[in-house]
C-alpha positions as CSV (number, residue, x, y, z in Angstrom):
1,X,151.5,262.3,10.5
2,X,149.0,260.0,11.5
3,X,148.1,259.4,15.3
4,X,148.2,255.8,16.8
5,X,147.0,255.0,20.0
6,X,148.7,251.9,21.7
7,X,147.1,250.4,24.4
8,X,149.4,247.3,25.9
9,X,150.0,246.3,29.6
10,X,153.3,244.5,28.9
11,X,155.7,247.0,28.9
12,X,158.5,245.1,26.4
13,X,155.5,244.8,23.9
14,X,154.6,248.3,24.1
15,X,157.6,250.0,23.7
16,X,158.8,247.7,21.3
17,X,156.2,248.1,19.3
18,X,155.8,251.5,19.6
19,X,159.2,252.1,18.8
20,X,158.8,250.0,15.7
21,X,155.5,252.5,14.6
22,X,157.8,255.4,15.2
23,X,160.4,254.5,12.8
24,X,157.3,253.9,9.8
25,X,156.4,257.7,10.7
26,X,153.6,257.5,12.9
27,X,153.3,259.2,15.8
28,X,152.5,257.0,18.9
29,X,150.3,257.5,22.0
30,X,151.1,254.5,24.6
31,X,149.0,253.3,27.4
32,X,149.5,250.9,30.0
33,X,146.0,249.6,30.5
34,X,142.1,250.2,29.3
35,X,141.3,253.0,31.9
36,X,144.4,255.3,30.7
37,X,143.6,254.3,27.1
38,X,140.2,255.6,27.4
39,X,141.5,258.9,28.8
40,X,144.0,258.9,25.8
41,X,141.8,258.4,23.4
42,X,139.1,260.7,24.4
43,X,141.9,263.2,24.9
44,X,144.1,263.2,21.6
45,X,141.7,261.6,19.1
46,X,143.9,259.1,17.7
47,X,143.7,257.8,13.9
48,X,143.8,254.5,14.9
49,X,143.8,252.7,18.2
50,X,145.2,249.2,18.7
51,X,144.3,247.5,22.0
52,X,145.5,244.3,23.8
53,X,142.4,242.3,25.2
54,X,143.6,240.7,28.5
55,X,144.5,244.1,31.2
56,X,144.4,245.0,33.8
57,X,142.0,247.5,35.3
58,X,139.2,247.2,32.0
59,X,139.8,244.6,28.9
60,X,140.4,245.4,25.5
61,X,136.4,244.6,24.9
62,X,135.7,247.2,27.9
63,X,137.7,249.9,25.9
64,X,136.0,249.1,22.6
65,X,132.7,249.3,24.2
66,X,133.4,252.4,25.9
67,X,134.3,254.3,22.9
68,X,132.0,253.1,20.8
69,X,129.2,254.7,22.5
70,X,131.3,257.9,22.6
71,X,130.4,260.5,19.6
72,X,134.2,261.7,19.5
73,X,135.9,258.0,19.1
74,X,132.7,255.7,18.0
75,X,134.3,256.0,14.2
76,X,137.8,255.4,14.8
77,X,139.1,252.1,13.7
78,X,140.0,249.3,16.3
79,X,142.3,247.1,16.1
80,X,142.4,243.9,18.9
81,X,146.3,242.5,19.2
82,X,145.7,239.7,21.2
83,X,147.4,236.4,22.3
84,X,143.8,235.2,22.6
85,X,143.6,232.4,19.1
86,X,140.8,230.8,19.4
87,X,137.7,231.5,16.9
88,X,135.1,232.2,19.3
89,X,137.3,235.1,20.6
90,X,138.1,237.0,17.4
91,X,134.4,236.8,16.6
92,X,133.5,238.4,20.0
93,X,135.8,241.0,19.2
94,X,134.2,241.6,15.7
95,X,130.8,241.4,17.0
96,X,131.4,244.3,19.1
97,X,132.7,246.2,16.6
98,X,136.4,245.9,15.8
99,X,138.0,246.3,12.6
100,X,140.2,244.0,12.8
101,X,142.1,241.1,15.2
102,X,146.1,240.5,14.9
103,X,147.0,237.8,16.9
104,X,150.6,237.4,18.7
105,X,153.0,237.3,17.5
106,X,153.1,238.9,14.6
107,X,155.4,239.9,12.0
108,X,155.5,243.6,11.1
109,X,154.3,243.4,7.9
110,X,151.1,242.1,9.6
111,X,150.8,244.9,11.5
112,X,151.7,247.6,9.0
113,X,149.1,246.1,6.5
114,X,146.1,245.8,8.8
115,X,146.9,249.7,10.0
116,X,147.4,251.2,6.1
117,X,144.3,249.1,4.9
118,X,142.2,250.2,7.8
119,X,143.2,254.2,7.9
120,X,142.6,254.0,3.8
121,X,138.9,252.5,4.2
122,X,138.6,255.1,7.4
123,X,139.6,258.0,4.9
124,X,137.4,256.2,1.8
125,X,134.6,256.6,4.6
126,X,134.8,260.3,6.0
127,X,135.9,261.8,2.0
128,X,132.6,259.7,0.8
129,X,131.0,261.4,4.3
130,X,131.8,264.8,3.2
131,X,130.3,264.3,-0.6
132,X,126.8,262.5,0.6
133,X,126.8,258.9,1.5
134,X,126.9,257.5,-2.2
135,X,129.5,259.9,-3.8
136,X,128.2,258.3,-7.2
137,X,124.5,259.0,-6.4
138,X,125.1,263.0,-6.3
139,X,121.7,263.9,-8.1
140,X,118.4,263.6,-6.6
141,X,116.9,261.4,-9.1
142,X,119.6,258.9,-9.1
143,X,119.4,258.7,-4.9
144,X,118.3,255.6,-3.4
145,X,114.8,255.5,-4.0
146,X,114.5,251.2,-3.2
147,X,115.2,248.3,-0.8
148,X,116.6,246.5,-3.7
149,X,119.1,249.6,-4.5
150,X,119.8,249.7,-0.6
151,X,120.6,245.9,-0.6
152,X,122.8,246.7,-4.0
153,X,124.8,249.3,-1.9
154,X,125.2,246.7,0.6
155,X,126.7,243.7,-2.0
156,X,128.6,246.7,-4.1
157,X,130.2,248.7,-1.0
158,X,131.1,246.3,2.2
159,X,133.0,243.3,2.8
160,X,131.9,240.0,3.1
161,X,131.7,238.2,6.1
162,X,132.1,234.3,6.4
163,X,130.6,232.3,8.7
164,X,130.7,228.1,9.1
165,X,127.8,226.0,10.5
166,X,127.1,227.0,14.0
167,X,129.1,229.9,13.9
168,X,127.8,232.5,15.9
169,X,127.3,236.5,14.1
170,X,126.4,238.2,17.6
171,X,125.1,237.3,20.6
172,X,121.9,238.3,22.7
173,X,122.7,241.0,24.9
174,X,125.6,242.5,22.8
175,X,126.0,245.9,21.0
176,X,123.6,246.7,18.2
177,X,125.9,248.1,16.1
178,X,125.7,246.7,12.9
179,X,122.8,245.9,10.9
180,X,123.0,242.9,8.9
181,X,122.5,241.1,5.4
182,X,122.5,237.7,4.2
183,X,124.7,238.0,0.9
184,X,124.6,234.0,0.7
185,X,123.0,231.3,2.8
186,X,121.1,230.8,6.1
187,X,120.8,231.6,9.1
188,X,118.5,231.5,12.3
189,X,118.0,233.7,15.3
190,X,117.1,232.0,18.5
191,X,116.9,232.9,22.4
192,X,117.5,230.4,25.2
193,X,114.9,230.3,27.6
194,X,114.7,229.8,31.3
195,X,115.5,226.1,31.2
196,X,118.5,226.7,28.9
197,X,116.0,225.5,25.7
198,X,117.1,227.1,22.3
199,X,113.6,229.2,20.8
200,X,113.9,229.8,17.4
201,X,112.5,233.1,16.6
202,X,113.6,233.6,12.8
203,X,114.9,232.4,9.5
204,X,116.9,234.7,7.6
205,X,117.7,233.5,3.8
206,X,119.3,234.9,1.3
207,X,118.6,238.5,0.5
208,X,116.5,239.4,4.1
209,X,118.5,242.2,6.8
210,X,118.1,240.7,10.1
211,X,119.7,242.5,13.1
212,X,117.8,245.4,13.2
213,X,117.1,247.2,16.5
214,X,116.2,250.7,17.7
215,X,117.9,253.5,15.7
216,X,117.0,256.3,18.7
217,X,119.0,253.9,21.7
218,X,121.8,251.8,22.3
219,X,119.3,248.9,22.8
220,X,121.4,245.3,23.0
221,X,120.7,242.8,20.0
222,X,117.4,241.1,21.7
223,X,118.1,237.3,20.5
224,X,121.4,235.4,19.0
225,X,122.2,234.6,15.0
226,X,123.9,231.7,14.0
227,X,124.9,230.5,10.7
228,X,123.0,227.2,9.8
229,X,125.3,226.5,6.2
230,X,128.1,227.9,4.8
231,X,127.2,232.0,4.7
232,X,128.4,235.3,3.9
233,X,127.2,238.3,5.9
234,X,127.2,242.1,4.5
235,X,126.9,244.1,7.8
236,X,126.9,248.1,7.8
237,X,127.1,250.4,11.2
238,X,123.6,251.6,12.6
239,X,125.2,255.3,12.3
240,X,125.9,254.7,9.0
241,X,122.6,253.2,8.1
242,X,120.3,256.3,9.6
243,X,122.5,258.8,7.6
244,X,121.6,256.7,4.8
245,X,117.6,256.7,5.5
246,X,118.4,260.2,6.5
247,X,118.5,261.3,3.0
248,X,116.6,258.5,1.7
249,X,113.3,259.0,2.7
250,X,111.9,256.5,0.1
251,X,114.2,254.5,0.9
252,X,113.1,254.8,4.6
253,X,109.4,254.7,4.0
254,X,110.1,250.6,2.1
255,X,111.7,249.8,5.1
256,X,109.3,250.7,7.6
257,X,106.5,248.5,5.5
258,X,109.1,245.9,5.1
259,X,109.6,245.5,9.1
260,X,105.6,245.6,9.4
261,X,105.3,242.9,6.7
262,X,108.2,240.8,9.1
263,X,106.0,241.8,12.7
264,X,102.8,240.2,10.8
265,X,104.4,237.1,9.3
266,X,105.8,236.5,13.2
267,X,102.3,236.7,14.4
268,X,100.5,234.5,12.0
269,X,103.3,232.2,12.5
270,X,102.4,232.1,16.7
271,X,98.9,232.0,15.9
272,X,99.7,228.7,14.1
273,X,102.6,227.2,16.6
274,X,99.2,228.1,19.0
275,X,96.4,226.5,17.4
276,X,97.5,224.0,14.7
277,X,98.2,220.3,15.1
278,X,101.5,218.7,15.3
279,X,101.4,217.1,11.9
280,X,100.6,220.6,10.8
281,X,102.9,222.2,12.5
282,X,105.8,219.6,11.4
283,X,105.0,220.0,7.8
284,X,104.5,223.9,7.7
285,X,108.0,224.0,9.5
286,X,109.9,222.0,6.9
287,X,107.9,224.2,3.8
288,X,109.0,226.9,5.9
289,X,112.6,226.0,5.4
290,X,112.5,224.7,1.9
291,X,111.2,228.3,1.0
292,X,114.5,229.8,3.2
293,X,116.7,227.8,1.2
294,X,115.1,227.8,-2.3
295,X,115.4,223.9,-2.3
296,X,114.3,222.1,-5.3
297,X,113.7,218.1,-5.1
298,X,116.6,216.9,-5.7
299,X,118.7,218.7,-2.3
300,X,118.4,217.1,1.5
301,X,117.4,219.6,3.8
302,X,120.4,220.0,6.1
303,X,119.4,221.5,9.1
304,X,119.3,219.7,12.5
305,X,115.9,218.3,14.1
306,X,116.3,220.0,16.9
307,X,116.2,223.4,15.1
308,X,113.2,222.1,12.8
309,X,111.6,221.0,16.5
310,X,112.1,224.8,17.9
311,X,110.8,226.8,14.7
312,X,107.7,224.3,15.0
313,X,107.3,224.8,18.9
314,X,107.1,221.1,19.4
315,X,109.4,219.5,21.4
316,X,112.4,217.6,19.6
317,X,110.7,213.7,20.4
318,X,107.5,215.0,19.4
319,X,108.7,216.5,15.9
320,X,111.1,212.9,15.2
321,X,107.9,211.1,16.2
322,X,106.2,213.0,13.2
323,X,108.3,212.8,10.6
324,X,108.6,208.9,11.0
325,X,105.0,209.3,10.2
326,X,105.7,211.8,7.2
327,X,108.2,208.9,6.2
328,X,105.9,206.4,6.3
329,X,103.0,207.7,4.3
330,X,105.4,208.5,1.6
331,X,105.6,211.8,2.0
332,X,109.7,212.6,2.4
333,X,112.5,210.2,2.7
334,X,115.1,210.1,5.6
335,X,118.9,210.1,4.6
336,X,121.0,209.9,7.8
337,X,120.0,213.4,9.9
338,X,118.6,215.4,6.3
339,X,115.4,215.3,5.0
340,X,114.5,214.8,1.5
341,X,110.7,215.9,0.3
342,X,109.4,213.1,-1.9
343,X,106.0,214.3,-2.2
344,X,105.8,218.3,-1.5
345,X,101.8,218.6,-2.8
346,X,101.3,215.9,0.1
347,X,103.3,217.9,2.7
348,X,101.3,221.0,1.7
349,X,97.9,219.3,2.4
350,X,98.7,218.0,5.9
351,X,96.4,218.5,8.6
């Protein structure tokens, strides 16, 4: 019989539910708030724990936070049950880790399908655990030897992720733990500075892990990603990750050069926010993106000037100001708020 943890402060919602979770043949822990659910769950283990968000005493995201940096509960799945609709909610719940969000009310066939699919991937995951990571790769010459075969497990093995314009993956100061991949799209990492300016500190395209912090500590995620276009995000636990370069050593060695590569592309790219001209800087910043996005001549750019300004270092006025000139000279056409490269040999020669 598999254990559920239930933790709910509104005691007709708890027992109800609980009651209903009983009669499906699970056996139900309740709790009446965050603190006692942390004490639950660290005592009995549960299979599963769904959690409320708004308590008393410690929130849902408290609890989740909690146990995820506990070696006894970091793996179970979490569910968020939540009155809390709007988007920006369920994807702070996701970012820090949940496995799912069920918002109330719900029906019981809701419920019952987000537990059965998450205990099947949590048993998918310890029985794959138990053979080696990649139950299909189970001789040594057939073990992940590549980036690209890493990235393949990624595409072949976890769900995709949606994200709209502006929609926000995780935020600066959150939980590392997931590292990322871009499965389709764009999207930029920034901080906000002192004076509440958005700095730009990468593009991520197509292909490119982003999201990567310390393995050894809990460090937070040091900056913010947001979608820029439509995108789909793979994302795969840091625990999960390290037992994967764990007995991948190749694997781990092409990621190590792969990071470097990324530290010196950041510096040449400050050497030349430092030192270059504004035109310069204006035109490398819009090659910059055409190379994110794979554009070809006949796309607009779509990506605000403000971003375009903050990857460039310039400020916003400074950058418009510039590619008036661009326009001018014949160099790329304006169309609204995109961008459309008319002459990219041109843009390439700017000084």
């Amino acid at each position: 019989m598999k254990k559920i943890l239930f933790i709910e402060d509104d005691t007709v919602v708890r027992e109800n539910t609980a009651e209903l979770l009983q009669l499906a043949n699970y056996e139900v822990i309740t709790a009446a708030n965050g603190k006692i659910g942390i004490s639950k769950a660290k005592k009995h283990v549960p299979n599963i724990i769904i959690c409320d968000i708004m308590m008393p005493e410690l929130s849902g995201y408290g609890v989740l936070q909690i146990l995820a940096k506990e070696d006894a509960t970091k793996h179970i799945p979490f569910i968020f049950l939540s009155a809390k609709t709007e988007r920006q909610d369920i994807r702070k719940g996701m970012n820090l880790g949940a496995d799912d969000y069920i918002t109330k009310p719900f029906d019981e066939s809701e419920l019952f399908s987000a537990i059965e699919s998450r205990l099947a991937k949590a048993a998918i995951i310890e029985e794959r655990t138990e053979k080696g990571i990649n139950s299909s790769l189970k001789e040594p010459e057939e073990q992940l030897k590549t980036l690209d075969q890493l990235k393949g497990y990624f595409t072949d093995s976890l769900e995709k992720h949606t994200y709209k314009p502006g929609e926000i993956i995780y935020n600066e100061g959150g939980n590392s733990n997931y590292v990322f991949l871009v499965n389709k799209g764009v999207i930029k990492t920034y901080k906000i500075d002192k004076q509440g300016k958005e700095l730009i500190t990468a593009l991520h395209k197509t292909d490119d892990f982003f999201g990567i912090t310390s393995f050894s500590q809990n460090n937070p995620y040091q900056e913010t990603a947001t979608a820029i276009e439509n995108t789909k995000i793979l994302r795969l636990s840091k625990t999960d990750l390290k037992h994967i370069l764990h007995h991948n050593y190749e694997v781990t060695l092409q990621l190590i050069d792969h990071l470097s590569d990324n530290v010196s592309e950041i510096k040449e790219n400050l050497i030349e926010m430092a030192y270059s001209s504004v035109r310069k800087k204006t035109a490398n910043t819009i090659l910059q993106f055409t190379e994110k996005i794979n554009y070809n001549s006949n796309e607009n750019i779509h990506i605000s000037r403000s971003d375009l300004a903050s990857i460039a270092g310039i400020a916003t006025e400074t950058f418009i100001r510039t590619i008036y000139d661009f326009k001018k000279e014949g160099i790329i056409d304006l169309e609204g708020r995109n961008i459309k490269i008319l002459n990219i040999e041109k843009l390439k020669k700017v000084n």
